[in-house]
C-alpha positions, 0 to 999 in steps of 0.5 A: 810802635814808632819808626827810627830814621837811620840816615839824615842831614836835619842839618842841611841848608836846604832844611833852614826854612822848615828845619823846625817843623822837621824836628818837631815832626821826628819828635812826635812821629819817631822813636828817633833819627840819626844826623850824619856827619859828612865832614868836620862842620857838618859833624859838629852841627850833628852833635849839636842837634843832638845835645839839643833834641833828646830824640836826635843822635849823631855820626861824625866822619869824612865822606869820600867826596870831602876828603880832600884835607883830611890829615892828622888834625881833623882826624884828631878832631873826629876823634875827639867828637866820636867820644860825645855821649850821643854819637852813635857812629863814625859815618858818613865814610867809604867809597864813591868812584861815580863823583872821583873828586880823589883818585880811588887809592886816596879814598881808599886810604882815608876810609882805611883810616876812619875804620881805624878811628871807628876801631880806636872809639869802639864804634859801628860805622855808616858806610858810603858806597857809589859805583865802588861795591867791590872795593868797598866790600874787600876792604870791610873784610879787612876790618871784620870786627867792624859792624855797621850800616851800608847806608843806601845799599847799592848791591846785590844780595849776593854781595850782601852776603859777604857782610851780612854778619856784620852790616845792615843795609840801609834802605831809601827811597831809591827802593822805588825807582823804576831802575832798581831792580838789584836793589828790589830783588835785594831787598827781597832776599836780605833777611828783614831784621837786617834791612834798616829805614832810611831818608 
């Protein structure tokens, strides 16, 4: 059995000089991995890793720290990328109130509109949440025919709970920091078919 990868930035300039022995690594250890998208360019680089590596699979989608200038346009063009063959979600999209780059009523706007997008292209959704657990779930109630990933789940199982019919919880590395109990005791708790790997 070989182990996906559910959350990665192969296309990230701190990856240039090894980029790829990477890929080469995830070719021959992994079932496959999923780049994700966190504005329009880095999108389209996910796509293209993806039409270029047969193991390789995209998300395209605004996070929350690079909204600014989002607007019909680039909507637009998300779209038109979410229809790719090897784009298997809308992400990295959500919430994130511990940078606040944008006021909270702003972020939550665009996230509103990229479930829209996700809704219009049938897709799942990769989700970013930093200090904005709260917020983040009330507005997936409101989308409750939305399903996904809580990339680097940050909550407690509790919180869980209230998506967890339609949400996988993703799991990294933060797992074993010292001051990651809410996450361990997490974890512990989440039913293991719901827990995803990621880097």
């Amino acid at each position: 059995m070989k182990l996906v990868d559910t959350h990665c930035h192969i296309d990230s300039d701190r990856y240039d000089e090894d980029r790829e022995n990477i890929l080469k690594e995830i070719g021959e250890n992994l079932e496959f991995a999923v780049n994700i998208g966190y504005d329009l360019e880095s999108s389209k680089k996910s796509i293209e890793l993806a039409e270029k590596y047969d193991f390789i699979y995209g998300v395209v989608g605004v996070h929350p720290t690079d909204i600014n200038g989002y607007d019909e346009n680039l909507e637009k063009q998300l779209e038109e990328l979410a229809n790719h063959p090897k784009v298997v979600a809308i992400g990295e999209i959500g919430l994130d109130y511990h940078w606040m780059k944008d006021e909270k009523e702003e972020q939550k706007k665009i996230f509103k509109k990229q479930l829209e997008l996700a809704r219009r292209v049938n897709k799942p959704v990769v989700i970013h949440t930093r200090d904005a657990t709260a917020d983040t779930l009330e507005i997936l109630k409101e989308y409750s025919d939305i399903k996904g990933i809580l990339h680097c789940y940050p909550g407690s199982y509790e919180s869980a709970l209230q998506v967890m019919d339609n949400y996988y919880f993703g799991i990294g590395g933060v797992v074993t920091f010292k001051n990651s109990k809410k996450t361990v005791e997490a974890v512990s708790k989440i039913p293991l078919e719901r827990l995803v790997i990621e880097t």
